[in-house]
C-alpha positions, 0 to 999 in steps of 0.5 A: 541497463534499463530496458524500454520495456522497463521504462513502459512497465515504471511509467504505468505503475501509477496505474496500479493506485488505481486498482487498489483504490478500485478493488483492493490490494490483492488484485493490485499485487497482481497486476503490480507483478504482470507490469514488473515481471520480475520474481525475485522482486516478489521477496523483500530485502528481509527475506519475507514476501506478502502476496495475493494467494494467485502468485504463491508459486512464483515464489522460490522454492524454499519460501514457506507460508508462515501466514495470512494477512485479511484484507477488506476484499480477501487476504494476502499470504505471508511467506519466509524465503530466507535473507539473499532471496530477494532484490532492492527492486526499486519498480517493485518498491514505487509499484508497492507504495503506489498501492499503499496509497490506492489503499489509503484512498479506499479506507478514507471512502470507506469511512466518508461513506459511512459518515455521509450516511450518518446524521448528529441533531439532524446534520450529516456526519460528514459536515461536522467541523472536527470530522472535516478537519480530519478529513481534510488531513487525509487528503493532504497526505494523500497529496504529499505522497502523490507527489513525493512518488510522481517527483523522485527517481529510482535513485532518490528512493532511499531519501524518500521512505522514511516521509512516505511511511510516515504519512501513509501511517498517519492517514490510515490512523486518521482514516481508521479514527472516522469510523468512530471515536475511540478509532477503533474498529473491527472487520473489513475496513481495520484488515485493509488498515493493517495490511497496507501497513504490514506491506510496507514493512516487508517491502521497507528499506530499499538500498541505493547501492542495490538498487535495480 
């Protein structure tokens, strides 16, 4: 039965986009667990977890940190804990997809700053029709997948996570390719990228009958 405290934590979760947009996924993560305050949602349905350094020791004993993911604002921890030692956590899932999203939008403004700062024969970067069109992609995905979280409940999870990585992935792989042409980029903004995708494949594959 889902508590009220529940329903409050769930509605807020939007919240933690915002923070993610704001000042990356670290700090998100751990404002993510302050609002669902479960630990055993910590660890994926694969037994792995990804998780700012500041929430290590909620995990289970048994887990192991078998390594690091760099981000653009620090770096997560990567940890084993074994099948069975986590939960379909459908909070967890909505809170984790919303600050893959925050992270989207911040790998963009990173790209569109520094295209903004750029010129070609004297026009911004920005201006260029192809890069416009490029843009304009990333904020339509961005779009689909605002509404795609803020429209399906907890039991419609399941129907949804395919669509969602699919656009996540394609606006980090578009975001990415602003910084230049062959989209290939190395330091801050490419750890960002890869970290919102590796979060999403430790906490993939919510199933509607486990559910929480």
């Amino acid at each position: 039965m889902t508590t009220d405290t529940t329903l409050v934590a769930v509605r807020d979760l939007p919240k933690c986009r915002g923070t993610a947009l704001a000042h990356g996924l670290e700090q998100a993560l751990a404002e993510l667990h302050q609002r669902v305050r479960s630990t055993t949602a910590l660890v994926g349905q694969h037994g792995y977890s990804m998780l700012p350094p500041s929430l290590r020791d909620l995990l289970p004993t048994s887990s192991e940190i078998i390594g690091t993911q760099a981000t653009d604002t620090g770096e997560l921890i990567i940890a084993r804990s074994g099948p069975g030692s986590g939960e379909s956590s459908a909070p967890w899932w909505t809170g984790v997809a919303w600050i893959r999203l925050g992270g989207v939008e911040r790998l963009n403004k990173q790209a569109t700053d520094r295209l903004t700062g750029r010129k070609v024969q004297g026009r911004p970067t920005i201006t260029l029709p192809l890069v416009r069109a490029s843009v304009g992609d990333v904020a339509a995905a961005i779009a689909e997948a605002r509404y795609l979280l803020a429209d399906t409940p907890d039991a419609g999870i399941p129907r949804i996570q395919s669509r969602f990585d699919e656009i996540v992935d394609v606006a980090v792989r578009t975001s990415l390719k602003l910084f230049g042409a062959s989209g290939y980029v190395v330091g801050p903004p490419s750890n960002l990228a890869y970290a919102i995708t590796r979060l999403g494949e430790v906490y993939a594959g919510i199933d509607q009958k486990r559910i929480r």
